[in-house]
N, C-alpha and C positions, 0 to 999 in steps of 0.2 A: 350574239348581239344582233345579227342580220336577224333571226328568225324573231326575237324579240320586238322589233322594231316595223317587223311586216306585220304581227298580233295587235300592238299596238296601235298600227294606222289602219286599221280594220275594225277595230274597236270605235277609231275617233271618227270615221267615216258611216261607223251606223249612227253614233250619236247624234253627229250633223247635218245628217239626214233628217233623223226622226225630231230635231230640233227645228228643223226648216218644214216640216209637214205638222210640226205639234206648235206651228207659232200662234193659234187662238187657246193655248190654254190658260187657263189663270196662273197669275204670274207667280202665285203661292208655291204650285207645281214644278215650275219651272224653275224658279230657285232651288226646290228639292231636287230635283233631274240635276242640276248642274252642279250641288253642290258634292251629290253623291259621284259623278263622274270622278271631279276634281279629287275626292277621296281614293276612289279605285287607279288611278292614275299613278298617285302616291304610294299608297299601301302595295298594289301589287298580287298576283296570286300567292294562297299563302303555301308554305314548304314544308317538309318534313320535321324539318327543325321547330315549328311552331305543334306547342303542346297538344291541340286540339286535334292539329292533322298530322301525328305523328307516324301513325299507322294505313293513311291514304295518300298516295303520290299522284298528285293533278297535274304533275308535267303533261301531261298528253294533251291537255284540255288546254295549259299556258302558252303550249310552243305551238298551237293549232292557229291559224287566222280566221275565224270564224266569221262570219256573213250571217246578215239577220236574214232570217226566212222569210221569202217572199208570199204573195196571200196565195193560197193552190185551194181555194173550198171551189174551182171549177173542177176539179180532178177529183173530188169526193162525189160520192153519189150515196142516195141512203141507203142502198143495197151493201155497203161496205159499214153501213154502221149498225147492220140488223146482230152482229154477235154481241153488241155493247148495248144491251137494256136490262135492267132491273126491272123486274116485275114490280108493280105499285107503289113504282119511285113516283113524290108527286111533278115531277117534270125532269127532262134533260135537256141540258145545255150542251151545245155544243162548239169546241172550239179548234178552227183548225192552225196551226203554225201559230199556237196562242191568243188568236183574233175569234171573237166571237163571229158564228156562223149561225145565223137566227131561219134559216134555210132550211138548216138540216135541224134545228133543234125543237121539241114538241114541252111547248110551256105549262101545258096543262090547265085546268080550273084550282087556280089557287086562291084560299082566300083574301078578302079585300085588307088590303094593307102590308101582305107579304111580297117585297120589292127580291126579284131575281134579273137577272141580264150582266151585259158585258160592262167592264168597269169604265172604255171610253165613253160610252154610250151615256151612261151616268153623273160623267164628269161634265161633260158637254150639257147636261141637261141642268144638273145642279151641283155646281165643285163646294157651296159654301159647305153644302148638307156632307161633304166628304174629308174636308177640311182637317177637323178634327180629329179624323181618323186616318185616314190615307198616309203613310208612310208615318207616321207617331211611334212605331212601336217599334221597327226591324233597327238595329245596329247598327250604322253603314262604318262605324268606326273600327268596329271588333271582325266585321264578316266582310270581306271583300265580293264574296259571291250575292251577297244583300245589297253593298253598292252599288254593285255590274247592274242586277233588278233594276233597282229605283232611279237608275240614270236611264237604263235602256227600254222598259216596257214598253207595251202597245196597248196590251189589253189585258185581260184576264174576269173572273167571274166576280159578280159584285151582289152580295146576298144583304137584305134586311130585315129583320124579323121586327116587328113591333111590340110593344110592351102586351105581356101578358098575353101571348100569340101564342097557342099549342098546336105545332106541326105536326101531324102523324106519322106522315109518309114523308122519307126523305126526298132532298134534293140534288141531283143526278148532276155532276159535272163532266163531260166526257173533253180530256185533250187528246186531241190528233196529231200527229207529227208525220208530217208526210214531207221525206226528202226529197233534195235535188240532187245535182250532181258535183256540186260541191260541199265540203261542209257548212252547215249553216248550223242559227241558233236562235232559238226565241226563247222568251222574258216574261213569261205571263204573270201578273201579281195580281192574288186575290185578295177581296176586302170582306168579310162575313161579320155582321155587327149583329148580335142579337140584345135587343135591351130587356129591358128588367122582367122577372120575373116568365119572361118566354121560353120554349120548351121547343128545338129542333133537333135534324141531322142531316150533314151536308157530305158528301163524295166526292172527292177527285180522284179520277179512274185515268191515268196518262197510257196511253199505245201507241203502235205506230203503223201505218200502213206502209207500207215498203221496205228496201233495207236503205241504209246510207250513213252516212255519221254527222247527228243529230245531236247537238247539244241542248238541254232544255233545263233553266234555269228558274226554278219558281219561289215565289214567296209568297205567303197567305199570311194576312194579319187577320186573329178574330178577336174580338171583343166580346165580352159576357157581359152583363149587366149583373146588378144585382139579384139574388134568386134565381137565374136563369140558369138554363139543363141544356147543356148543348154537347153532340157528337160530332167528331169528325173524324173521317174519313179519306184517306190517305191509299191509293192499289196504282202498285206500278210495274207495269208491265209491258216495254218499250223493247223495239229490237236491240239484241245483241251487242249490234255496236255503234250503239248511241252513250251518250252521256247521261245521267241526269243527277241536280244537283237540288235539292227544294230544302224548304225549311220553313217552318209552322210557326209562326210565334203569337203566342196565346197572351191576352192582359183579363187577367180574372176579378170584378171586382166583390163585393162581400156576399161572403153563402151564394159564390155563382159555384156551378158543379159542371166541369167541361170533362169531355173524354176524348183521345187523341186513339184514331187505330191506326196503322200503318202497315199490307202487307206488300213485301218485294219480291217480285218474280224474276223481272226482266231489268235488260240493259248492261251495258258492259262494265262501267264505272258508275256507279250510285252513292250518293251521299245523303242520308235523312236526317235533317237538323231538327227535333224539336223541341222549344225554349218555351214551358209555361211562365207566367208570372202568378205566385198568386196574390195580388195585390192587395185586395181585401181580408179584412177576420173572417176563420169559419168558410175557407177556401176549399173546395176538394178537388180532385185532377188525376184522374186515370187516362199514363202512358202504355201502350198495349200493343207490340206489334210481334209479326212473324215474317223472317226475310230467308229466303228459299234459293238458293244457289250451284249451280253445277257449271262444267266445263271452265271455264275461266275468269268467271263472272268476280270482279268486286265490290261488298255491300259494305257498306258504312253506316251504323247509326249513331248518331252524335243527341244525347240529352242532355238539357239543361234544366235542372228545376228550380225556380228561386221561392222560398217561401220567407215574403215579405212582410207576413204578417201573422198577429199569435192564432190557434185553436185552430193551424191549418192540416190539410191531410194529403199528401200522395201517393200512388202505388206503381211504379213501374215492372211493368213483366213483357220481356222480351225472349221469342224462343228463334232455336236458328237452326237449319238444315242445311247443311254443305255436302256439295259431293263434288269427285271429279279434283281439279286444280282450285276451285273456287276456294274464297278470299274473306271472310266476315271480321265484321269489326262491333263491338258494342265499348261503345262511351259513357257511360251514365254515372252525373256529377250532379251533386243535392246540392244547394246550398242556402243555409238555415241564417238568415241575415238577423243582428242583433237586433233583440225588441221580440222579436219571431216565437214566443215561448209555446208551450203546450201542442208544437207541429209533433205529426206522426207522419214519417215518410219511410216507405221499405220499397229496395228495389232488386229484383229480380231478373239473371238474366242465364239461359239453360240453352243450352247448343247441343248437337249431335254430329259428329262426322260420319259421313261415309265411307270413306275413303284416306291411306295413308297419306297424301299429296294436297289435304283438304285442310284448311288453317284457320283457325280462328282467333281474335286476339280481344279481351274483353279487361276491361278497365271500369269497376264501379267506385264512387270515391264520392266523400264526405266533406262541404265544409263547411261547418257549427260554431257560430257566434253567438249563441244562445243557449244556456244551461238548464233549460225543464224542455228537455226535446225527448221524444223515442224514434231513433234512424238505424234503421240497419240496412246491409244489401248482401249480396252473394251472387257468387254465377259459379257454373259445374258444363264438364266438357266430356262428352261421353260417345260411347258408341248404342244401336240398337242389341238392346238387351237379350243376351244369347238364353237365357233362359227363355222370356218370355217367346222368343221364335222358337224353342226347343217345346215348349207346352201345345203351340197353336197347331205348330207339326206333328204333333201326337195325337192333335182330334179328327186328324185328316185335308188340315189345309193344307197349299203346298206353299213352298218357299217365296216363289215372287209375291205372292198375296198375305201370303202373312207378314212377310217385311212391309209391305205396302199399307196394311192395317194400323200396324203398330207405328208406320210415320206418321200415317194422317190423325191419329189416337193422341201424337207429340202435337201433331199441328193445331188440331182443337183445343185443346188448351188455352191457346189465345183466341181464337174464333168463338167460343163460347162465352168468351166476357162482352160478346159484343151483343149489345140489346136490340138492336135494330133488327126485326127476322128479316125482312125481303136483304137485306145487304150481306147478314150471315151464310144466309141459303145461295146467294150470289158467289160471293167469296170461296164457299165450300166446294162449289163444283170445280169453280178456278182451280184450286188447289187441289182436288182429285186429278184434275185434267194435268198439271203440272206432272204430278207425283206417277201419273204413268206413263206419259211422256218420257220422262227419268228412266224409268224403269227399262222400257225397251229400246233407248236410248244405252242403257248400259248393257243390255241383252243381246244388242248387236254389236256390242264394242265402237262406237259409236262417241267422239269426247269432240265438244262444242271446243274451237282455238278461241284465244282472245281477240277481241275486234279492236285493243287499245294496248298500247304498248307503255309499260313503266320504264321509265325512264331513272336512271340513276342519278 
């Protein structure tokens, strides 16, 4: 009850803070901030016993007192952000402890009418133009971790595409989390609206410069228009023993075509919530991710699909690599609400262990209120194929490299649905670079401990 109650006024103490530093915001917000506190106060973090989080134990994060991060972009310098560039991204942002850093970030020549920058920035300049969208879409009733967001924010990225706007080159979001010496936690909430009939692709890329325990809590609402083709992009790869909690929530409206990527490298405790809508007829939405895990690590990915409406389509395809003690989780739950006819949704989710002490627990699940639907799903839990290592050894390769092969061979799989090339070719070396890491990591006996403790 004591450590309960230390959480708690740690909580009410950043709020009332950022309530006395946020008192020019429109009052619109402010009601949402307070309403959403009021909610998280109530509800609570949620437990093992609730359906959702049945297989992720957030005690670590409940019993923590956690501190908002204070601003440190004096402590960055660009020299520490030269490993984080995309080549012919059209611009990077960058944020550090969740605050936009306009210092370190290169905005590029974009064309006229594509609005990128920090969400307070924008709020301040024009809240009516956000109005509508700003906290419309997340849950604050169902998600307690979407509460905590929308009562705690600071900032986070704020993207606009205008009608019939074809971006070529994506846009580059880099978070930074740079600890102190206590636990801390920032709230970034992103807004990406693309309207009608426009054609982008956006990155959030989270790291962390230093070690410490960093809780980082995000939430991206995007918005599709009608006709519009939008990607996003999801790379998390934060230290060891951090937190991170994010969740994506998509509202699609008719013939918008959205694609969700998501790959997990890093952090000790991770949760990946993402919830499409497809709100319009003639919806489509490809879910695509790969979460990469060793030593201790736990990945969670939690999908929600709703298809709200008829001649819609999705495809989920999640692939997962565990080694070591590491922990994966795949959640992925359709559901075909009545009226919804002629949806086609298939969801796919394929795992790999390394290792005997390596777990995985995958839950796909159906639920259809509408009778001219085609839904299926499946998931398969495997090891590296002793034959195909037994073939590659035969032409003369040797064992580390050819086991190395044939994961990175798994891992493309989902790296190849992704059309974006500068962020493919990005991601691919990431994930080369993980993958032999790994390797001599297990070469020298070498096992990452946990940075977070599960708590019973």
């Amino acid at each position: 009850m004591i450590t309960e109650t230390r959480v708690l006024d740690s909580y009410l103490e950043g709020f009332s803070r950022l309530q006395a530093r946020a008192a020019g915001e429109p009052r619109w917000l402010r009601r949402r901030r307070e309403e959403a506190f009021a909610q998280f106060c109530q509800a609570g973090f949620p437990t093992t016993k609730d359906e959702d989080w049945r297989f992720t134990n957030v005690t670590a994060i409940a019993q923590t007192p956690f501190h908002i991060a204070p601003d440190r972009r004096e402590q960055v310098d660009r020299k520490d952000l030269e490993p984080y560039v995309i080549p012919g991204a059209a611009c990077r942002l960058v944020f550090v402890n969740g605050c936009f850093a306009p210092e370190l970030s290169d905005l590029g020549a974009l064309p006229e009418g594509v609005k990128v920058g920090g969400l307070a920035d924008c709020v301040a300049r024009d809240s009516q133009a956000l109005e509508p969208y700003l906290g419309r879409y997340v849950n604050i009733q169902r998600d307690a971790f979407c509460a905590l967001n929308s009562a705690l924010f600071e900032d986070g990225a704020c993207v606009h595409i205008p009608r019939r706007m074809v971006l070529e080159a994506p846009i580059y979001c880099l978070f930074v989390s740079v600890p102190g010496g206590q636990a801390e936690m920032t709230h970034p909430h992103n807004l990406i609206v693309a309207e009608a009939e426009s054609q982008a692709s956006v990155v959030e890329d989270y790291v962390s410069l230093g070690e410490g325990k960093m809780f980082s809590n995000v939430v991206t609402e995007l918005v599709a228009g009608e006709d519009a083709v939008l990607s996003h992009y999801m790379i998390e790869r934060e230290d060891p023993g951090s937190y991170n909690i994010s969740t994506l929530r998509i509202e699609q409206a008719r013939n918008a075509n959205v694609s969700s990527h998501s790959v997990l490298l890093g952090g000790g405790l991770v949760r990946n919530n993402v919830h499409p809508v497809l709100a319009g007829e003639g919806c489509e939405c490809l879910i695509n991710g790969l979460f990469l895990g060793k030593g201790r690590q736990h990945m969670d990915n939690y999908m929600l699909v709703e298809h709200a409406q008829p001649h819609g389509g999705s495809r989920q395809f999640y692939n997962g690599i565990l080694d070591n003690q590491a922990h994966g989780v795949f959640h992925g739950r359709i559901i075909v609400h009545k009226g919804a006819q002629k949806t086609d949704a298939k969801q796919t989710n394929r795992n790999l262990l390394l290792s005997d002490d390596a777990q995985i627990d995958t839950k796909p699940q159906l639920e259809i209120h509408a009778d001219d639907v085609k839904c299926t799903h499946g998931a398969t839990i495997g090891q590296v194929e002793e034959n195909a290592l037994f073939y590659m050894r035969s032409r003369g390769i040797d064992e580390a490299t050819a086991r190395r092969l044939l994961l990175f061979a798994f891992a493309s799989e989902c790296l190849e649905r992704m059309k974006q090339a500068p962020v493919r070719r990005y991601l691919k070396q990431i994930v080369q670079q993980w993958l032999a890491a790994a390797q001599a990591a297990a070469s020298s006996g070498a096992v990452a401990e946990r940075a977070w403790e599960e708590a019973g």
